[in-house]
C-alpha positions in Angstrom: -10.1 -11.4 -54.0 -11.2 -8.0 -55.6 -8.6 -6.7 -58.0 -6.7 -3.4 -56.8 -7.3 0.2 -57.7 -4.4 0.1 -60.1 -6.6 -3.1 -62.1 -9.2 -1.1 -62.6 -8.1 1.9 -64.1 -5.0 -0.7 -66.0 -5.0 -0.3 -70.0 -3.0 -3.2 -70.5 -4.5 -4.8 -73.3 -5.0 -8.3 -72.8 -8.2 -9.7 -74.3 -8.6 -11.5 -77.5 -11.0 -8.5 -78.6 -8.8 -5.8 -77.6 -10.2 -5.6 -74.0 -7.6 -3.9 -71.3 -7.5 -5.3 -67.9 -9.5 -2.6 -66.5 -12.2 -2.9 -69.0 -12.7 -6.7 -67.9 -12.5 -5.5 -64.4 -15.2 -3.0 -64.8 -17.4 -5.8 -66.8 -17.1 -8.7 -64.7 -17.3 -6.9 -61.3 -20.3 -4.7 -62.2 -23.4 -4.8 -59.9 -26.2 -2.8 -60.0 -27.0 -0.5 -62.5 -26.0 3.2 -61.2 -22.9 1.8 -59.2 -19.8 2.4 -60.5 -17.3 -0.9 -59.4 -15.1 1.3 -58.5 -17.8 3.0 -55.9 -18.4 -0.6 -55.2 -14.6 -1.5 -55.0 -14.4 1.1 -52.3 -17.0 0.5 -50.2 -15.7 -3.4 -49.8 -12.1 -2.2 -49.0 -13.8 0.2 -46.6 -15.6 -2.6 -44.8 -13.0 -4.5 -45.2 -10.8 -2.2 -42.9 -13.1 -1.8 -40.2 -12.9 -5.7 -39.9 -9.7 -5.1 -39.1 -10.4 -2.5 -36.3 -8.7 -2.5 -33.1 -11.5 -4.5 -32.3 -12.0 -6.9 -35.1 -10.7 -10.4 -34.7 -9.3 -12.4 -37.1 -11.7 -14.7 -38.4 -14.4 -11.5 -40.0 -11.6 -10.7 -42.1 -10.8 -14.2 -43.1 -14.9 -14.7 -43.7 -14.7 -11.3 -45.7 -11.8 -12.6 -48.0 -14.1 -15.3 -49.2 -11.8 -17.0 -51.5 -8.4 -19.5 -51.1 -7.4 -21.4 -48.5 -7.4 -20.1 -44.8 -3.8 -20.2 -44.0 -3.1 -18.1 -47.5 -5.4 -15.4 -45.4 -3.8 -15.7 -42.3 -0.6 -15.4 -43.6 -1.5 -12.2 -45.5 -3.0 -10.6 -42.7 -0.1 -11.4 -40.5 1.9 -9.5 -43.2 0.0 -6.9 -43.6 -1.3 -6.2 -40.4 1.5 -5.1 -38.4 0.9 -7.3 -35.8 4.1 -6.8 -34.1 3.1 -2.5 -33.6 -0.3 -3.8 -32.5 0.7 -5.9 -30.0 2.7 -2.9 -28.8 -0.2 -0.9 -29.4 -2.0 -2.6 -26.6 1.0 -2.8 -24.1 1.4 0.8 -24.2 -2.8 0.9 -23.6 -2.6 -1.2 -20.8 0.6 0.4 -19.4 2.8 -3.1 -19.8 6.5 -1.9 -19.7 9.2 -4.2 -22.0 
């Protein structure tokens, strides 16, 4: 449940100190020293994609996610994974004809 690209670099203000969104961003998803989150940010969303590879099935991504309720993961993935093209994907690799 990492916060998107546009979160980090946000500067909507929204802390009681005057902190913008992607000021609490950078603080609370900081690692080691010398790695930028948004280095770190990347790398995640990289590893992220190959789990959902035209290999990958389902259940890396849903242990990558790491965070709400299994059914809230599927049903992202099932929007956002064009299952549909795909499925079509592999007909057309396996020469099945509609």
């Amino acid at each position: 449940t990492m916060p998107s690209q546009v979160d980090f670099h946000s500067d909507m203000v929204v802390g009681r100190n005057g902190e913008t969104i992607g000021q609490i961003c950078n603080k609370f998803f900081a690692a080691r020293e010398g790695v930028s989150t948004e280095n770190r940010q990347r790398i995640m969303r990289f590893i992220e994609n190959l789990c959902l590879g035209a290999a990958a099935v389902g259940y890396r991504t849903e242990s990558m996610h790491g965070a709400g309720s299994p059914q809230a993961q599927r049903i992202m993935i099932a929007r956002q994974g064009n299952i549909q093209g795909k499925k079509q994907f592999a007909k057309d690799i396996a020469g099945i004809v509609d």
